[in-house]
C-alpha positions in Angstrom: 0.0 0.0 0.0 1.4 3.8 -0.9 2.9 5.7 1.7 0.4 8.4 2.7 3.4 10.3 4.1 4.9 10.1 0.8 4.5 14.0 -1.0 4.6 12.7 -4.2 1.4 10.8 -3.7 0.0 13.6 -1.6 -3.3 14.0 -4.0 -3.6 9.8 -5.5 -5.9 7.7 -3.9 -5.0 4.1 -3.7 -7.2 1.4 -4.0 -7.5 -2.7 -4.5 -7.5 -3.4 -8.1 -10.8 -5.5 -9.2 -12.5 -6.2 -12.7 -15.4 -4.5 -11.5 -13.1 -1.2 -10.8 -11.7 -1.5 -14.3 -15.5 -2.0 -15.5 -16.3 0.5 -13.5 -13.8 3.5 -13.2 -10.5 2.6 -15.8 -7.5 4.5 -15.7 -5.9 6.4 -12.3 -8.2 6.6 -9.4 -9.7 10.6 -10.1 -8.7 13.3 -8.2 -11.0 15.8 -6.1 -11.8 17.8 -8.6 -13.6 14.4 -10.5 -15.6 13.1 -7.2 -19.1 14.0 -9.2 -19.6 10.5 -11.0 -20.1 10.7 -14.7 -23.4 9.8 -15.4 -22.9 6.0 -17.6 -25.3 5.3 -20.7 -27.1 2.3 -20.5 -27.7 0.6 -23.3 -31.1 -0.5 -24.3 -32.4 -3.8 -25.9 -31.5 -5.1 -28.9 -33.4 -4.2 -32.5 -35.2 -7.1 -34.0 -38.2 -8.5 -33.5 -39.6 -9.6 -29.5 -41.4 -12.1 -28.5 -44.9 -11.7 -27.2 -45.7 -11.4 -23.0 -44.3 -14.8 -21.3 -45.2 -15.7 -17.8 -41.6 -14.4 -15.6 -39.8 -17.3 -14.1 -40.7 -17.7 -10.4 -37.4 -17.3 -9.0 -37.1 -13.9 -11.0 -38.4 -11.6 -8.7 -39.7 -7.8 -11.1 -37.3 -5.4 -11.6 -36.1 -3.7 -8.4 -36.4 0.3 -8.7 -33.1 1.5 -8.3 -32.4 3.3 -4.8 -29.7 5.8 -3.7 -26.6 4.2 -1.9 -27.9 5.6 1.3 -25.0 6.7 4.5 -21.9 5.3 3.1 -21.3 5.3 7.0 -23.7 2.2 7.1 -21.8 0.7 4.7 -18.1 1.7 5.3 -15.5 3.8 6.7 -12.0 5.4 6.3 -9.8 5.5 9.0 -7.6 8.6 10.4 -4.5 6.6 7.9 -6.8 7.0 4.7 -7.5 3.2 5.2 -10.7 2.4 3.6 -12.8 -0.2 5.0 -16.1 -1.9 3.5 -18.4 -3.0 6.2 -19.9 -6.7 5.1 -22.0 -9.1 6.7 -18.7 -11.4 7.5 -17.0 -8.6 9.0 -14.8 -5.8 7.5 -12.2 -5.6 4.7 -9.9 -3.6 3.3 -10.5 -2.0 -0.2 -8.0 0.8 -0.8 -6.9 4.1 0.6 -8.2 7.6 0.4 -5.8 10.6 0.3 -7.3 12.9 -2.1 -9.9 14.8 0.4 -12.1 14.6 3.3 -13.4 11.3 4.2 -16.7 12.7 3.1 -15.4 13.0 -0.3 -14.0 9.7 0.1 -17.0 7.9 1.3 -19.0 9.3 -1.2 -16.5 8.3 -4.4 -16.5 4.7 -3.2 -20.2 4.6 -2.6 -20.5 6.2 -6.3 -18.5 3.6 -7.5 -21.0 1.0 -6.1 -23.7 2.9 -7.4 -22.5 2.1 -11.2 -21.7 -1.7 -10.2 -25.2 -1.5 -8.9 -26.2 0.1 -12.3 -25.0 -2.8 -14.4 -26.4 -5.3 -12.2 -29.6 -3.2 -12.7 -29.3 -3.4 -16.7 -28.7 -7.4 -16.5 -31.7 -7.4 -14.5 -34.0 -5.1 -17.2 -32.6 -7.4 -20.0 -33.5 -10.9 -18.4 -37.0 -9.6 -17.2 -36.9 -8.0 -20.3 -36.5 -10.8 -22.5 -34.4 -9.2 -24.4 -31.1 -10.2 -26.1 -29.0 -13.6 -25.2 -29.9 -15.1 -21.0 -26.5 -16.9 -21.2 -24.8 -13.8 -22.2 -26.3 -11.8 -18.9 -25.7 -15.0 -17.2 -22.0 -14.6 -18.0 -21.8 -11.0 -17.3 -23.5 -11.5 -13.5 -21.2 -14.2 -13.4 -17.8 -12.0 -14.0 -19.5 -9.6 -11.6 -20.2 -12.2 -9.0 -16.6 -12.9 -9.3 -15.1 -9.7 -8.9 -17.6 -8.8 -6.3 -15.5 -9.7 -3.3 -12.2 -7.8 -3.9 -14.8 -4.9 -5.7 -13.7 -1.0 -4.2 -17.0 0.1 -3.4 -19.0 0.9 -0.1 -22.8 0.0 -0.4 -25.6 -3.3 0.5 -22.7 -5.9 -1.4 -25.1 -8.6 0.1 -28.0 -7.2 -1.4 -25.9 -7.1 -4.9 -24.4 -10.6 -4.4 -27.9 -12.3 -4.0 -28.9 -10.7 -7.1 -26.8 -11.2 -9.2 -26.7 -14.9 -7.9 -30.7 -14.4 -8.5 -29.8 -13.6 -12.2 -27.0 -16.4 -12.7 -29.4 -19.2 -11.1 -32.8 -17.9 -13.2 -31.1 -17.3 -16.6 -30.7 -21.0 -17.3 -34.7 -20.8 -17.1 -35.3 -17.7 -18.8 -33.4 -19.0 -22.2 -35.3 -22.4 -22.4 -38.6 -20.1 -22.0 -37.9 -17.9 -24.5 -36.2 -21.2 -26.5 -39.7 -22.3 -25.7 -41.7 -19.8 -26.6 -40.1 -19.4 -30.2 -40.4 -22.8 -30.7 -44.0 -22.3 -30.0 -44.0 -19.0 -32.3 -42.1 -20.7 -34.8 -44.5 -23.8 -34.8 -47.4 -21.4 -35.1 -46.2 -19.3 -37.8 -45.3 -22.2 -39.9 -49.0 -23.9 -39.3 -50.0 -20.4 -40.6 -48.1 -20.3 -43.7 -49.0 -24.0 -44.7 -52.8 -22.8 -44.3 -52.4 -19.8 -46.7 -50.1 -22.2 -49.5 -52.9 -24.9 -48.8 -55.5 -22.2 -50.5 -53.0 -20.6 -52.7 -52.8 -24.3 -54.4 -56.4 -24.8 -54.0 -56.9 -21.2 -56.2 -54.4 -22.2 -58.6 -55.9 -25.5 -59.0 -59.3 -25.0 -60.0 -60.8 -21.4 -59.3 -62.3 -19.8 -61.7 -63.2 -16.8 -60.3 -60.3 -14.5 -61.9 -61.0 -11.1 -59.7 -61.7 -12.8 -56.5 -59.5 -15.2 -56.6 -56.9 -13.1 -57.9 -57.9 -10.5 -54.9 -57.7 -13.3 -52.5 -54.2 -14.5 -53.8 -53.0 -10.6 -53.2 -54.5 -11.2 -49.6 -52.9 -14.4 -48.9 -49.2 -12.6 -49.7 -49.8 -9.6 -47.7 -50.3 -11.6 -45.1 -47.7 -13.6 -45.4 -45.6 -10.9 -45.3 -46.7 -10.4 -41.9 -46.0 -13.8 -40.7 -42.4 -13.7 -38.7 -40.0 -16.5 -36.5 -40.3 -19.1 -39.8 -36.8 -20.6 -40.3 -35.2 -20.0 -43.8 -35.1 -23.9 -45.1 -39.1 -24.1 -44.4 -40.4 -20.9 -44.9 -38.6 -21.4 -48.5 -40.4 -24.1 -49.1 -43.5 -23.2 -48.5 -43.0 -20.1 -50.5 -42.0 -22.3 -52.9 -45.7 -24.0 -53.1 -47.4 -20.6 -52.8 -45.3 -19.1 -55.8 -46.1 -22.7 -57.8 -50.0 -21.9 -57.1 -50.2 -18.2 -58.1 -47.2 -18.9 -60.8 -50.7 -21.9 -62.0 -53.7 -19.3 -61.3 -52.1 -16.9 -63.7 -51.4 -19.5 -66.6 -54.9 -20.6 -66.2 -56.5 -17.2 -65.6 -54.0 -15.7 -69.1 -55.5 -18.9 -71.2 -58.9 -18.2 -70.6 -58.5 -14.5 -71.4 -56.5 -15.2 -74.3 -60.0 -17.9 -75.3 -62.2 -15.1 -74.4 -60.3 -12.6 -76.7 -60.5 -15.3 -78.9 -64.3 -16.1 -78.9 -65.2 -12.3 -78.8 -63.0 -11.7 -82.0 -65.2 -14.5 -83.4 -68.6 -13.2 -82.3 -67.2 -9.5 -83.1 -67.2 -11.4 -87.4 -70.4 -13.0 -86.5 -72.8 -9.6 -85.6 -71.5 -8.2 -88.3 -72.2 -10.8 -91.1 -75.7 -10.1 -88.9 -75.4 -6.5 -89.8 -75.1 -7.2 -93.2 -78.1 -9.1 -93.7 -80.5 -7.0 -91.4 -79.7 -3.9 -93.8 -80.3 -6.0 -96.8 -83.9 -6.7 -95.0 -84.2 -2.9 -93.7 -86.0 -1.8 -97.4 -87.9 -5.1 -97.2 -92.2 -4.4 -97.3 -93.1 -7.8 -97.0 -93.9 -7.3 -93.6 -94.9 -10.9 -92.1 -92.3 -12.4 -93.4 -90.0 -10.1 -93.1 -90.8 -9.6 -89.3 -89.9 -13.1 -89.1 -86.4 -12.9 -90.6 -85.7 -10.1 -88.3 -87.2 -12.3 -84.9 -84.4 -14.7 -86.2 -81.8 -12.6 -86.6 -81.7 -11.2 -83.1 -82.1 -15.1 -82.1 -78.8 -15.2 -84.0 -77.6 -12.4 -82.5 -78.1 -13.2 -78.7 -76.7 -16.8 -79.5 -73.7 -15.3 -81.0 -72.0 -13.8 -77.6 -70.1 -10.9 -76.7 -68.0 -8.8 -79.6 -64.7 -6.9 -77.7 -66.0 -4.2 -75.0 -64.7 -1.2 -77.2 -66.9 -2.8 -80.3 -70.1 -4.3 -78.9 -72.1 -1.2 -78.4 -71.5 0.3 -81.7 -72.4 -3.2 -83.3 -75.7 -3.3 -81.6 -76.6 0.4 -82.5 -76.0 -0.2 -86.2 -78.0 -4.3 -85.9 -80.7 -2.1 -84.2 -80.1 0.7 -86.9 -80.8 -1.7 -89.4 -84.2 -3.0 -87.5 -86.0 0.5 -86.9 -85.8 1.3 -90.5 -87.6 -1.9 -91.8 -89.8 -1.4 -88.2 -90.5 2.2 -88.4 -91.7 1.6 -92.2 -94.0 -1.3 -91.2 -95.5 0.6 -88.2 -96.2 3.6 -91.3 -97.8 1.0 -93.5 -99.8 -0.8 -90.2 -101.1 2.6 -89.1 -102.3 3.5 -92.9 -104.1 0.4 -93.0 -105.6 0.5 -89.4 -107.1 3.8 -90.6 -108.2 1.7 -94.0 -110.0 -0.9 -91.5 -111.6 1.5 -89.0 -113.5 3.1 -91.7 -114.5 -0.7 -93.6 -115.8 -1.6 -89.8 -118.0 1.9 -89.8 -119.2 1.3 -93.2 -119.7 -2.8 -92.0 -122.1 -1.2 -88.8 -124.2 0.7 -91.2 -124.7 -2.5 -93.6 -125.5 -4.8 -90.7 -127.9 -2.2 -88.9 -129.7 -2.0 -92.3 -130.0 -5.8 -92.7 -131.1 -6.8 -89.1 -134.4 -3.9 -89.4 -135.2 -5.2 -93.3 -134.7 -8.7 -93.8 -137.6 -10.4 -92.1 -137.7 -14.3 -93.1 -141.1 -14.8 -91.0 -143.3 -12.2 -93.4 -141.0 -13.2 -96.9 -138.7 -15.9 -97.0 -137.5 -15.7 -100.4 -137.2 -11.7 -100.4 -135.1 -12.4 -97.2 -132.6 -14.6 -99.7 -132.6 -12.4 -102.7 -131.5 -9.1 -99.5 -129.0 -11.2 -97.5 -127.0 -12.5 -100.9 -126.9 -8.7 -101.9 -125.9 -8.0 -98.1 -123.0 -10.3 -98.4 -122.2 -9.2 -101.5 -121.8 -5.4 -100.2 -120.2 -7.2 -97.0 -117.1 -8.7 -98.3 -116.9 -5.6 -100.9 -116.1 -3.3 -97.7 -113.2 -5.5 -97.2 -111.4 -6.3 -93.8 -111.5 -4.2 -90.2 -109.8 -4.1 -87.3 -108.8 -7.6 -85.5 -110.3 -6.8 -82.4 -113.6 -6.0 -84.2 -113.7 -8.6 -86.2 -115.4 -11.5 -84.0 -117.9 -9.1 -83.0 -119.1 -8.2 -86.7 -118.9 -11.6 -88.3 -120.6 -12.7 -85.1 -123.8 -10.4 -86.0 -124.0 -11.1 -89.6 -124.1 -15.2 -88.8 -126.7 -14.2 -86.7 -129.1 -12.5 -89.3 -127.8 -15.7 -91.9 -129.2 -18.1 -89.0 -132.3 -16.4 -89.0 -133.3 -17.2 -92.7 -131.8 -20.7 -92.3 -134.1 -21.2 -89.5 -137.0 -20.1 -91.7 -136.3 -22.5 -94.5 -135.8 -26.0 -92.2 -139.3 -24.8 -90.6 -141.1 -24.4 -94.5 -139.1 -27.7 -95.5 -140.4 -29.3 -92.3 -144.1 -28.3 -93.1 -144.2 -29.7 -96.5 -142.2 -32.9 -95.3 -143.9 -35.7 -97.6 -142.8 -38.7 -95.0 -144.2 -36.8 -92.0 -147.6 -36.6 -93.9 -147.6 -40.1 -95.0 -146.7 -41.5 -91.5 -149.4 -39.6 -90.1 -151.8 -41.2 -93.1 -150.6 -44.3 -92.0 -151.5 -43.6 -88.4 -155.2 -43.1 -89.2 -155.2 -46.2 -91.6 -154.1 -48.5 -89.0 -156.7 -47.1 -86.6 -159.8 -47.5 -89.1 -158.5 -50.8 -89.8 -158.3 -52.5 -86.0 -161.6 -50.3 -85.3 -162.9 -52.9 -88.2 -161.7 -55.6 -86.5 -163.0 -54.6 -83.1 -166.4 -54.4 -84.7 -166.5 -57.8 -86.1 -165.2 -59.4 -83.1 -168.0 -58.0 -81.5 -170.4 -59.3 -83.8 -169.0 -62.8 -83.5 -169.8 -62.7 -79.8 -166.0 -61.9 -78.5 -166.6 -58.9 -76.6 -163.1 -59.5 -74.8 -161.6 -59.6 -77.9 -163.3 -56.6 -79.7 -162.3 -54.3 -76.5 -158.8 -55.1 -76.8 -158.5 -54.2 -80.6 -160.9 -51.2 -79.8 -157.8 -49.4 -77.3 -155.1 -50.6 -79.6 -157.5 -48.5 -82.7 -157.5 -45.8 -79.9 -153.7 -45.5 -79.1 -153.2 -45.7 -83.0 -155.5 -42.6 -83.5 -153.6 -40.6 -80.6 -150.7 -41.3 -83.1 -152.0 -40.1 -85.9 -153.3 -37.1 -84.3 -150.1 -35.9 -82.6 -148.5 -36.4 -86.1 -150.8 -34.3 -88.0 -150.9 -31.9 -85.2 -146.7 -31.8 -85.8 -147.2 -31.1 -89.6 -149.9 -28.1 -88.8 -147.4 -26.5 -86.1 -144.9 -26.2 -88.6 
């Protein structure tokens, strides 16, 4: 140990040489002026990502808040020789000398330098709760520390330092296999993930054909992928591998069926306008049924004949339907003149037939009634045609008043019948002759006889009677 009497080391202060002091404070030990401790940065966790909120080991106790080294004097002492003496729990030791100020000033650079010791333990204990960075690695730090921490120049609690950073060498061990846990668990999840998103990519590039939502969903599947983390290089290659294959299949399929739709569209595109070509050929056309017709089976045509190129559909259509309202509008000129043509035939038809129904009268004159109903036809079919929807009602009227006069003639034919005369000729012949019979029965004495034959003679008359009485009522 210096000399304190020596006057060349009047202002050095002399001190057991430790790790932690060469952690702590390297170089010479710092004169009066220096006995304001530098403040130390401290670093903070490493960049990367961290892993999610894991249950803190038992024997881990939460992070201690740092606390002021209280009363050095608690802790330690200089003597009147500049001796400095750490007060510990097995008794007291020597750590250095002090010869550079008061013992104040002395007692307050070696509690300062406990303070920083304290300050890395501090930062080993942030890191482990923390999760952050290596265990092992703080493990080995607390170690060296734990080492050094029985020759360390410093005056504080060096119990209360010694059982944590034995706290942090016995829990780290524990800490490492969570966290090895927990990524393993991460890791397992992630990758279940991923095989879940290429199991649908492949499923889509199999056999979807639904090109925008499919192709939306694909987009989906990567951004999320993207998001997926803690998947080891070898695997997560490999399953990028089959989502690349599906979406690399999705696209082949989903370009070949464009490419056939271009196709099929150029094809229908030819098509309408071969259709084109002959619906203007029909346009001037003023056969109008069967012209109609052609045009009902053009658009047939048309409709079967799918979808021309977006950019060339519409103007196809407007010159198809171009072609359509010229033969159309022409038709509907001609259908309208001719309605006209019919409406006045049906007024001049409802004048004929109100004439006809007040003069032919088949009761009074049958044969006049023919001679004005053949001249009423005549004038009727003159007129011509009317209006559809009048037409049942008008024919309807004029069967009518030709029912009337072929009513009249079965009733004349009927009166004049020769057979129904002769039958009822024959009734009263049969009746005079059994009335003879019935009389000369009853002159032979056969009275039961001659009553019989006399109701048969009776029921014959009734027959001749009802017949004759037919032939008058006619």
């Amino acid at each position: 140990m210096t000399d304190p009497t020596d006057p060349t080391n009047a202002s050095e202060v002399t001190e057991s040489t430790t790790p932690a002091d060469t952690a702590a404070t390297p170089g010479p030990s710092p004169s009066p002026e220096d006995a304001t401790p530098r403040p130390r940065p401290r670093p903070g966790p490493k960049p990367g990502p961290r892993p999610g909120p894991h249950p803190r080991p038992s024997e881990l106790p939460p992070v201690p808040t740092p606390v002021p080294h209280g009363d050095p004097h608690q802790f330690g002492r200089i003597d009147a020789d500049g001796v400095v003496w750490l007060k510990a729990a097995s008794g007291e030791r020597d750590i250095g000398s002090w010869q550079a100020g008061s013992v104040e000033e002395g007692l307050a650079h070696f509690a300062r330098k406990f303070d920083d010791l304290a300050t890395e333990v501090e930062i080993l204990e942030e890191r482990l709760a923390a999760r952050s960075g290596d265990p092992r690695k703080a493990q080995a730090a607390a170690q060296h520390l734990l080492d050094a921490l029985p020759t360390a120049a410093v005056i504080g609690d060096v119990g209360a330092l010694e059982e944590r950073l034995n706290l942090i060498v016995g829990s780290a061990d524990e800490v490492a296999d969570s966290i090895k846990s927990e990524r393993d668990r991460l890791r397992t999840e992630a990758i279940a993930r991923k095989e879940l998103l290429a199991a649908e990519a492949e499923e889509i590039g199999a056999d979807s054909t639904q090109w925008k939502a499919a192709g939306d969903r694909l987009r989906a599947i990567l951004d999320e992928w993207k998001t997926i983390k803690g998947v080891d290089r070898k695997t997560d290659d490999a399953l990028w591998k089959r989502y690349a294959k599906a979406r690399d299949a999705f696209n082949r399929r989903r370009g070949a069926h464009f490419a056939e739709l271009d196709r099929e569209r150029a094809g229908a595109k030819a098509r309408k306008e071969e259709l084109i070509g002959r619906a203007e050929e029909l346009s001037g056309s003023t056969d109008w049924g069967p012209t109609s017709g052609k045009f009902r089976e053009l658009l047939t045509e048309w409709k079967a004949a799918g979808r021309a190129p977006r950019d060339a559909d519409d103007a196809l259509w407007q010159r198809f339907k171009a072609a359509q309202d010229v033969f159309f509008s022409a038709r509907n000129a001609a259908t309208s003149e001719r309605d006209s043509e019919f409406a006045a035939n049906a007024t001049a038809k409802i004048a004929l037939l109100d004439a006809a129904e007040k003069t032919i009268n088949p009761a009074s004159d049958l044969d006049a009634a023919r001679r004005e109903f053949r001249a009423f036809r005549d004038k009727w079919d003159e007129i011509g045609k009317v209006p559809r929807e009048q037409m049942s009602g008008l024919e309807g009227r004029a069967r009518a008043l030709e029912k009337r006069i072929r009513d009249a003639e079965d009733a004349q034919w009927q009166r004049t019948d020769p057979e129904a005369q002769a039958r009822a000729a024959q009734f009263a012949d049969r009746a005079a002759q059994i009335e003879d019979q019935a009389r000369k029965a009853e002159e032979r004495g056969k009275a039961k006889d001659a009553a019989k034959l006399r109701d048969q003679a009776a029921q014959w008359k009734e027959w001749a009677d009802a017949a004759a009485s037919a032939i008058a009522d006619r």
